[in-house]
C-alpha positions as CSV (number, residue, x, y, z in Angstrom):
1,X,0.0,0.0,0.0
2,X,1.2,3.5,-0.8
3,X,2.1,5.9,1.7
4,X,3.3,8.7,0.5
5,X,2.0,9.6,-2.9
6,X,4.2,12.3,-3.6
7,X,7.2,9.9,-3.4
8,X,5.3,6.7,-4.4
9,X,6.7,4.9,-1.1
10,X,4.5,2.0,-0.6
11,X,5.0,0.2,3.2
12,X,7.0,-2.3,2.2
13,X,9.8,0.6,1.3
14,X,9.1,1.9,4.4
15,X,10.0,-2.1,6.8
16,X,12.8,-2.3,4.4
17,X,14.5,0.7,5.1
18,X,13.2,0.0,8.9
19,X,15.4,-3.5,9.2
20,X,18.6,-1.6,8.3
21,X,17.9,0.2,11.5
22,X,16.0,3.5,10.9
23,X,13.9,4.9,13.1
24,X,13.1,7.7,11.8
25,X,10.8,9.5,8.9
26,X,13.1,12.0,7.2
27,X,16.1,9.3,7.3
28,X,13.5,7.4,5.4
29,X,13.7,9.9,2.8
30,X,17.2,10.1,2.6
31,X,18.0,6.9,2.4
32,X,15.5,6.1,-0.3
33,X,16.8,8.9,-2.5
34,X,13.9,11.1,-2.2
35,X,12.7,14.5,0.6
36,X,9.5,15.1,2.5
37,X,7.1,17.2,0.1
38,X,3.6,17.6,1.9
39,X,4.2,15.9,5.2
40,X,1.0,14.1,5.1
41,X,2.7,10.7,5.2
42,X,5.4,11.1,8.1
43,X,2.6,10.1,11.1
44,X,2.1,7.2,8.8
45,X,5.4,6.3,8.1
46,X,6.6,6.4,12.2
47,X,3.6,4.3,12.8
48,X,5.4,1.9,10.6
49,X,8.5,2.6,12.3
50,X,7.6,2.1,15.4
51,X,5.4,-0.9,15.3
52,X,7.0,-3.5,17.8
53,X,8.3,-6.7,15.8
54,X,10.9,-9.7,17.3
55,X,13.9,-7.4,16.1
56,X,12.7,-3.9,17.3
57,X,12.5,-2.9,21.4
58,X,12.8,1.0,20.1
59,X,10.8,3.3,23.0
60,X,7.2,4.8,22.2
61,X,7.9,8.2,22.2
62,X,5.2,10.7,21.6
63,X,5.0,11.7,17.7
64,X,4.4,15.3,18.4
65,X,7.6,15.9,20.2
66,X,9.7,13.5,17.7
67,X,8.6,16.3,14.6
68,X,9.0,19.8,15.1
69,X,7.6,19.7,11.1
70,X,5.0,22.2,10.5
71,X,3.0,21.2,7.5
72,X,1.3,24.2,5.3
73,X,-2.5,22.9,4.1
């Protein structure tokens, strides 16, 4: 399933990039070549992120402190 249409990640991109160990949205971007362009799609993506598999123990932290990202509608 798409994600982020401006980029055309799909989720799978996303727990691809998360098993090399990143843990967070914008490193995401980086490392699949691309930048944030709406920001509709980082809650989404850190939900990804952050969901708790056998290999992951990373902390819960509060998504609204993690982003200091203000989006413009």
């Amino acid at each position: 399933m798409y994600v982020c249409l401006c980029n055309a990640l799909t989720t799978s991109d996303v727990r691809k990039v998360k098993r090399s160990g990143v843990y967070e949205p914008i490193q995401v971007y980086k490392i699949l070549g691309c930048s944030m362009q709406c920001g509709k799609c980082l809650e989404t993506i850190d939900e990804i992120l952050q969901e708790k598999d056998s290999q992951s123990s990373q902390k819960d932290i509060d998504y609204q402190k993690r982003f200091s990202v203000q989006v413009q509608a």
